[in-house]
Each structure stands twice: as structure tokens, then as C-alpha cells.
C-alpha positions in Angstrom: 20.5 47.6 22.2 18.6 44.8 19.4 19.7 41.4 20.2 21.4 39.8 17.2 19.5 37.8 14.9 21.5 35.6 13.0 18.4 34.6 11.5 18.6 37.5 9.6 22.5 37.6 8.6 22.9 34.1 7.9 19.6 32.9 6.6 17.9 30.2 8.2 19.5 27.1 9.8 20.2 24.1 7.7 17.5 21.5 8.6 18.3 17.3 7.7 16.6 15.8 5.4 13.6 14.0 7.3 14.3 10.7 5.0 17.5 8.9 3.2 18.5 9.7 0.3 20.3 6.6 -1.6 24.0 7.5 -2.5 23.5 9.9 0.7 27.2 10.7 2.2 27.1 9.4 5.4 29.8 10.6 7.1 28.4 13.3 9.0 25.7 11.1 10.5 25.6 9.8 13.9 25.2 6.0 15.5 21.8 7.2 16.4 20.9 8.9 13.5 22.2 5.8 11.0 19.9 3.7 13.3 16.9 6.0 12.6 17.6 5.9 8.9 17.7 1.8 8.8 13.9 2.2 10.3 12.9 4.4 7.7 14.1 2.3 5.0 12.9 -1.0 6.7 9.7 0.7 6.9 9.7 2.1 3.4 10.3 -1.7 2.2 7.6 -3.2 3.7 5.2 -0.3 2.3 6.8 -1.1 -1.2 6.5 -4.7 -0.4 2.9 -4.1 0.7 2.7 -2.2 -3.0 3.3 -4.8 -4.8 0.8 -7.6 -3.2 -1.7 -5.3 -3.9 -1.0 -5.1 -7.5 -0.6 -8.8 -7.8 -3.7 -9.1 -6.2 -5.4 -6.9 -8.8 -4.3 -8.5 -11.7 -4.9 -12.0 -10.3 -8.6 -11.0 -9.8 -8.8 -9.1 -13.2 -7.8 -12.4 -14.6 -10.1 -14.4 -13.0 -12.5 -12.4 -14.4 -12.1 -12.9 -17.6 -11.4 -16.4 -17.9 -15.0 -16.8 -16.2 
């Protein structure tokens, strides 16, 4: 006899989302997994953050160069 393969009734299993999504219902998600999500965004922050300095850093050498 075939084994069953749910796979193939029910369609592939729901995967999480690897990152937040703002407005997200958190409800289903674990201690752990609310913990992993905090990292994410901490680490999302400082990239944005990171962004940002680089831009200022751009438009503070543009001007430089054309007041000299």
C-alpha cells in the first residue's frame, strides 16, 4: 500500500514569515519567537540607521565640494 502524502491532499505546509511584519497579529507567537523578532528589528534599525549616516555623509561631501 502508498503511504499517504498529505503533501499532496493538503498542499504544502504553511511556513512563517522569516521577518515581522508591522501591524503583524501576534498572538500566535511564542516567548522565543517574539524574542527572535525584537533582534530582527533591532538589527533592521541599526542597518536603517547605518542608511542614513551614509547619505548624510554624501551630501555633506557633495557640499563641500561645491562651496570649494
Amino acid at each position: 500500500m502508498a503511504a499517504f502524502d498529505e503533501e499532496a491532499v493538503f498542499g504544502p505546509k504553511l511556513k512563517k514569515p522569516a521577518a515581522h511584519e508591522i501591524g503583524q497579529n501576534l498572538d500566535d507567537l511564542s516567548e522565543l519567537e517574539l524574542a527572535e523578532r525584537i533582534g530582527l528589528l533591532k538589527g533592521e534599525i541599526e542597518r536603517l540607521e547605518g542608511a542614513i549616516l551614509s547619505r548624510q555623509a554624501t551630501r555633506t561631501a557633495a557640499a563641500a565640494a561645491f562651496k570649494a
